[in-house]
C-alpha positions in Angstrom: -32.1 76.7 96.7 -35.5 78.3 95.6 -38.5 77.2 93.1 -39.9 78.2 90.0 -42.9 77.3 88.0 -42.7 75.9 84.8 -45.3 74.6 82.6 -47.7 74.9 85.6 -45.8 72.8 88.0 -43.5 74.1 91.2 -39.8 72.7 91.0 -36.8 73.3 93.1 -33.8 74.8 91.2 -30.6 76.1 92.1 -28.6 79.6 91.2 -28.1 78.7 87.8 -31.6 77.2 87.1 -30.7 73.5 87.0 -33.5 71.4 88.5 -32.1 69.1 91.5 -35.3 67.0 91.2 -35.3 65.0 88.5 -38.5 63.6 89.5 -39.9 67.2 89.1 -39.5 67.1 85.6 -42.0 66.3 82.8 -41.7 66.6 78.9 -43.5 70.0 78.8 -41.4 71.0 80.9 -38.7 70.2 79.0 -40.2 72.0 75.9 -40.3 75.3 78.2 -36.6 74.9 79.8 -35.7 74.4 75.6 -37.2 77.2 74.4 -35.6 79.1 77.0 -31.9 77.8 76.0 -33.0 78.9 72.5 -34.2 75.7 70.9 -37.9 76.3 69.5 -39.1 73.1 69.3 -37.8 69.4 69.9 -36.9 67.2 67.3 -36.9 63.4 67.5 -33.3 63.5 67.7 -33.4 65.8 70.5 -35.7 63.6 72.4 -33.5 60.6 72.1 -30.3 62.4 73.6 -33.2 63.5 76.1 -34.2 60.6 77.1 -30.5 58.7 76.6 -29.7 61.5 79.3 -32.5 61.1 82.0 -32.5 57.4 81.7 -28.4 57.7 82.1 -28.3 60.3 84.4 -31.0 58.8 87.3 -29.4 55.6 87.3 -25.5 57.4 87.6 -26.9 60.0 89.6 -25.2 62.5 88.0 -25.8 64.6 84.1 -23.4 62.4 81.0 -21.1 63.6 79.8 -20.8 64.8 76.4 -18.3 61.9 75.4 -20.7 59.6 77.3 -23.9 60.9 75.0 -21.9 60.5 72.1 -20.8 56.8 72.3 -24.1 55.7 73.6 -26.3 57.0 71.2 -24.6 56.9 68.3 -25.1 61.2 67.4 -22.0 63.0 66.9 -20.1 65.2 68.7 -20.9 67.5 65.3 -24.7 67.2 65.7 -24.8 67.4 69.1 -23.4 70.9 69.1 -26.1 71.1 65.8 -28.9 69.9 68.1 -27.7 71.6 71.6 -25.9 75.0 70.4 -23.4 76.6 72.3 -22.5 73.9 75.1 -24.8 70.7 74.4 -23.9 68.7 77.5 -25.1 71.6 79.7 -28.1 72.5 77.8 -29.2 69.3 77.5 -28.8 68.6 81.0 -30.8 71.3 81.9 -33.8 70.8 80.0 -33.2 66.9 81.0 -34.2 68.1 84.1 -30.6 66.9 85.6 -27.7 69.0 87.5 -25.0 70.5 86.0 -22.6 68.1 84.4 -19.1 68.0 86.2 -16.5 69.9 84.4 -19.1 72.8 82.6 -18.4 75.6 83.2 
């Protein structure tokens, strides 16, 4: 495991830049890791899924599912792939400051 800064603040990530802190993370962090995955700026759709997923994710101890994102907060599978391009469950984990989903590959 090694660390990175982002946004000013040292977190621990792992080899494919997942956080596996989630207490490290913070919203501008989350507008860095976004950027990043190609998503200039967060939309208040986005930061429902976001905060759907953290809330979601803490308590299961372990990233949604995109299925599971989907029937709990009401955005389609459609717009979630519109919001989160190429692979929403896993970029949206990421910059959720949550581990990799199970089954992304």
């Amino acid at each position: 495991m090694s660390t990175r800064e982002i946004a000013g603040k040292t977190v621990r990530v792992n080899e494919e830049g997942f956080m596996t802190d989630p207490n490290e993370w913070s919203q501008d962090i989350a507008k860095i890791i976004a950027r990043e995955e190609g998503i200039a700026e967060l939309s208040l759709a986005h930061w429902r899924v976001i905060d759907f997923c953290r809330k979601d994710g803490i308590s299961a101890g372990k990233a949604p599912t995109l299925r599971r994102i989907t029937t709990h907060t009401g955005i389609s599978t459609k717009e979630m792939f519109s919001l989160f391009p190429k692979g929403p469950a896993k970029k949206v984990a990421k910059i959720s400051g949550l581990g990799k989903p199970e089954g992304c590959v």
